[in-house]
C-alpha positions, 0 to 999 in steps of 0.5 A: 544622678542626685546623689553628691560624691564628695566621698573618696573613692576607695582604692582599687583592691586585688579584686578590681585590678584583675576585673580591669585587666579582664576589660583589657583583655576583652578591650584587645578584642575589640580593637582586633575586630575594628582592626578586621577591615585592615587586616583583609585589605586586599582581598577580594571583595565579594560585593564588587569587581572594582573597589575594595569593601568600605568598613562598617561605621564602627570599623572606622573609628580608631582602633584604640577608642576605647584606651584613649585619654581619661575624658573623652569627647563625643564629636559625633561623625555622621557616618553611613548607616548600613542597617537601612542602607538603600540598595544599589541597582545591582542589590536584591531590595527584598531581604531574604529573597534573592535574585532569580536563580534562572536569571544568569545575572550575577548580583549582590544579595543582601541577606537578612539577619531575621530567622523569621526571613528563612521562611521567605527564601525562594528555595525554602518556599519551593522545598517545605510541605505547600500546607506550610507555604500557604499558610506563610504567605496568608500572613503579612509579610511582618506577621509578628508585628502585626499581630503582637501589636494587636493585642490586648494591652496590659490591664491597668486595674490595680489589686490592692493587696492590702484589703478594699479600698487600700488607694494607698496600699504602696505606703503600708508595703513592709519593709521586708517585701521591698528588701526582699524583692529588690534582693531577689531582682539584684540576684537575677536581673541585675546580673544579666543587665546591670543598668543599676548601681546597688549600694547608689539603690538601696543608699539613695534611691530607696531613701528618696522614694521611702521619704515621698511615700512613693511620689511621682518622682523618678526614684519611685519609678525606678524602685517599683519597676525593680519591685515588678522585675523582683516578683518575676525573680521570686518566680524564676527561683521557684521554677529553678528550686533554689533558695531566695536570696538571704543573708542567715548563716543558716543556709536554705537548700530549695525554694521556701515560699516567704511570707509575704509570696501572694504579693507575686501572683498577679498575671503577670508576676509583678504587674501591680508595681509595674502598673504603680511605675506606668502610672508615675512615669506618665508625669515624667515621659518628658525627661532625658537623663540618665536615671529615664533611660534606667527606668526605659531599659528596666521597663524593657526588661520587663517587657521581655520578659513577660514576651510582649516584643513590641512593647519592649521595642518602644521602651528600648527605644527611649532608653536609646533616645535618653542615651543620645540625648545625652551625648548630643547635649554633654560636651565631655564624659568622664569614664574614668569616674563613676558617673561616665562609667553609669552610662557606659553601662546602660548605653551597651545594655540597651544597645545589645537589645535593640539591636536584636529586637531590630533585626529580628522584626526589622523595626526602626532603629534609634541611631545609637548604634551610630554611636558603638565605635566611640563609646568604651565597654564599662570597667564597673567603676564602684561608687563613692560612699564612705565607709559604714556598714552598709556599704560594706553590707552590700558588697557581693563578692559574685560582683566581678564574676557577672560583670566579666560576663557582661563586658564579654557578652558586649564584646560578642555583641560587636562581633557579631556585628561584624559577621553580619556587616562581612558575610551577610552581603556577597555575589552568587558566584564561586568564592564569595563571601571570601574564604579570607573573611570567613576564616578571619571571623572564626579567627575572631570568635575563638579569640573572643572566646580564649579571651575570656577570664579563667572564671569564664572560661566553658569547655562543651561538656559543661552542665549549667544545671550545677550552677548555685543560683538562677544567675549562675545558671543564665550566665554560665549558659549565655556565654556558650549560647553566644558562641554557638550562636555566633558558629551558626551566624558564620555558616548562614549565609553559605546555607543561603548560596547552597539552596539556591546557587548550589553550582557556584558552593565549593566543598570548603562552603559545605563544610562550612556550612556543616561548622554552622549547623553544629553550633546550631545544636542544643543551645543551653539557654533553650534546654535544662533549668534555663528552659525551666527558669522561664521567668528570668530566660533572657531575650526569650523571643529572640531565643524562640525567633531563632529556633523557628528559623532553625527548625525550617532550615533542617527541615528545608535541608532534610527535604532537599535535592542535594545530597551534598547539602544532606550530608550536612546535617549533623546527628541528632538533629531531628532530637533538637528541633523537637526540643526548638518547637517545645520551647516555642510551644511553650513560650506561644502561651504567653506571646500570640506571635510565637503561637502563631510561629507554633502553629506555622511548625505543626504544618510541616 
């Protein structure tokens, strides 16, 4: 950052001392799920008859990483990656396919975590209508890559707002347009992906970026990428019917169109900026600092958001590659001071995308995951300014509440890492994965979850439709989602073993199974104003990937032979995959991937 700290940094207030025992709180957890090896150590493994699991990477890091000393080193270990790892000869090779159930040999199987893989499992493919089947395997084997590839890329034309031959329209913006669309990305975006420092923007950034009329500088990019994200804001308030973000004593109740609205109505919402940052940017592709790899995850947000994956994927990746570069370079980061805490930030939020954009199309990974088990989850260090009144005017007293919901999702995040790496390789045979594993990882949710602050705390009955704002709304539906998500992760791979191996799947594995399901059904992020707010729907293809495997595991277990595996089906179920193929009806008009998705589901 260009920004100097001589400034005092202020005393923690009864506010911030309750966000760090929350850290601690969440930081215990993911102690406990480094700790998951230790604690199964003498279970049998389900991967091998003569030794015991070697942990994951991050699992064999201290357990007390994240609490040790004030500046902490990054002697980077080179550890095994199992993200790619080559199989072993005993190893099914094909994620998702499995070994030939007539075969008799007993062999280790790799389950993919890719829902668009549930198509590729030899049972599925033998139970779903053979219209489906054959249309599946027309397609090459990663169709969405290759067809989200194959699109037509963003137009790069650039509509002056401002009348004809305005080549510098960006000059003349108002201020008003610019404090009200940054407002409106900090009330949304911001909140879900806190890569940015609000009071270090509107003090330092903006200031830079005004004084260069919009240069070919990094502040210029950062603010006209957040102006993009801001158009996109506005529109997710319009689709939610609430007020936009203003400080009048006079409170707003609904969507009031600002004055300056048709500045949002470029197909996509924001494109204009967005093309302005692209532009810019195209100067500075070569830079690897911190604020590169903001403007790289912003611009992945962006991306996301306006469902182009693969272009996600590469600007998420260079946010990743900014990162490493970073630590390879730094001898030390301080995250105890503002600066190493910035990091810490942007390192987890490009992390916890990455990894689901990489395992859900199986695309290369940047090696920042190597990096998990060394890097503490932020504290949200505020930074240093001095006492004016600006920045007491930016001061959000919500700031704690969606910073709880950051570090709490980055917790989740590590988890389910976790039940990928334990349950997500086992034996076809009775016992495996080990009931020791599986109830260890159930163990683990609940306590992530009784973990979480009383602010955050969510009961099944809660209605995120009640929720003041699009932030609260996302936010409060995320943390449920991630739950549920995570029960359903947890009852996969027994799935898996049922439909092919059902001799070997024990009743407890039924009931297992039956858990999964359950925490398969109605995901608030896919339904009520979540599902309204598209425009601000986080990781909407990662949503719409996971409702397309669901759809064809419920028809898949509908259609099956086993009454047991029937029997599993929870109630309500044909309601909620009409819902799922909405959602990904809907999302298709904007990605020709998931149309495709859209397109494979009427064929059953």
């Amino acid at each position: 950052m260009k920004a100097s700290h001589a400034a005092t940094a202020p005393k923690p207030t009864k506010k911030d001392n309750s966000l760090t025992l929350a850290v601690q709180a969440i930081r215990r957890l993911e102690a406990k799920i480094e700790n998951l090896t230790s604690i199964v150590k003498g279970a049998h493994d389900p991967r091998t008859d003569t030794a015991p699991d070697r942990p994951p990477p991050a699992a064999q890091a201290s357990p007390n990483a994240a609490l040790e000393g004030n500046t902490r080193a990054f002697n980077h270990v080179e550890r095994r990656r199992t993200h790619h790892a080559a199989p072993s000869s005993h190893t099914v090779s094909t994620p998702g396919a499995g070994p030939d159930p007539r075969s008799g040999r007993t062999n280790c199987i790799n389950l993919s975590f890719s829902q668009h893989e549930v198509a590729s499992w030899p049972a599925v493919k033998q139970i779903l209508p053979g219209s489906f089947v054959s249309a599946r395997e027309t397609l090459p084997r990663q169709y969405i890559i290759e067809i989200e590839s194959e699109r037509t890329p963003l137009p790069i034309e650039i509509q002056s707002p401002l009348g004809p031959f305005q080549e510098h329209w960006l000059r003349d913006l108002p201020l008003s347009v610019i404090k009200g669309l940054s407002e409106a990305y900090f009330a949304v975006f911001h909140r879900s992906t806190p890569v940015l420092d609000k009071y270090y923007f509107l003090s330092s950034t903006l200031s830079i970026a005004m004084e260069t009329e919009f240069g070919y500088d990094i502040e210029s990019c950062l603010i006209l990428v957040v102006l993009a994200l801001g158009c996109l804001a506005v529109k997710a308030h319009e689709e939610g019917s609430f007020p936009l973000p203003c400080r009048s004593p006079q409170p707003v109740i609904g969507f009031v169109a600002p004055e300056w609205y048709d500045l949002i109505l470029d197909d996509p919402p924001g494109l204009k900026f967005f093309n302005e940052a692209r532009k810019r940017f195209g100067f500075l592709m070569c830079q690897h600092d911190i604020q590169s790899a903001q403007f790289s995850m912003l611009c992945t947000v962006y991306y996301a958001q306006i469902l182009r994956p693969i272009e996600s994927w590469s600007t998420v990746n260079r946010a990743a590659l900014c990162c490493i570069t970073i630590l390879k370079r730094s001898t030390s980061i301080d995250f105890d001071k503002w600066d190493g805490d910035m990091f810490s930030r942007v390192f987890w939020a490009t992390l916890m995308y990455e990894t689901i954009i990489t395992q859900e199309l199986d695309l290369p990974l940047s090696g920042l995951l190597d990096y998990e088990a060394d890097m503490p989850i932020p504290k949200f260090t505020p930074c240093p300014r001095p006492k004016t009144s600006i920045s007491q005017l930016i001061i959000d007293e919500d700031d704690s509440y969606f910073n709880f919901h950051f570090l709490a999702q980055a917790a989740h995040r590590i988890l389910l890492t976790r039940i990928r790496h334990n349950l997500y390789s086992f034996v076809e045979k009775a016992g495996s994965p080990t009931p020791t594993i599986t109830a260890e990882m159930h163990h683990q949710l609940e306590q992530w979850r009784a973990n979480l602050p009383p602010a955050l705390q969510f009961t099944d009955a809660d209605n995120e439709d009640d929720s003041p704002s699009p932030a609260h709304v996302i936010a409060r539906a995320m943390l449920r989602s991630r739950y549920l998500v995570a029960k359903f992760h947890i009852g996969r791979p027994f799935l898996y073993k049922a439909l092919h191996y059902p001799t070997h799947t024990t009743d407890g594995e039924y009931e297992e199974i039956a858990k999964g399901l359950q925490g398969a059904m109605f995901w608030p992020t896919t339904t009520g104003q979540c599902a309204q707010m598209k425009s601000a729907l986080p990781i909407k293809f990662g949503w719409c990937s996971q409702c397309f495997g669901q759809v064809l595991m419920f028809h898949a277990i509908a259609r099956s032979p086993d009454m047991k595996l029937r029997a599993t089906l929870p109630p309500n179920w044909e309601e909620w995959v009409k819902v799922m193929v909405s959602l990904i009806e809907d999302c298709g008009r904007e990605s020709p991937g998931i149309a495709k998705d859209a397109e494979l589901l009427k064929l059953l």
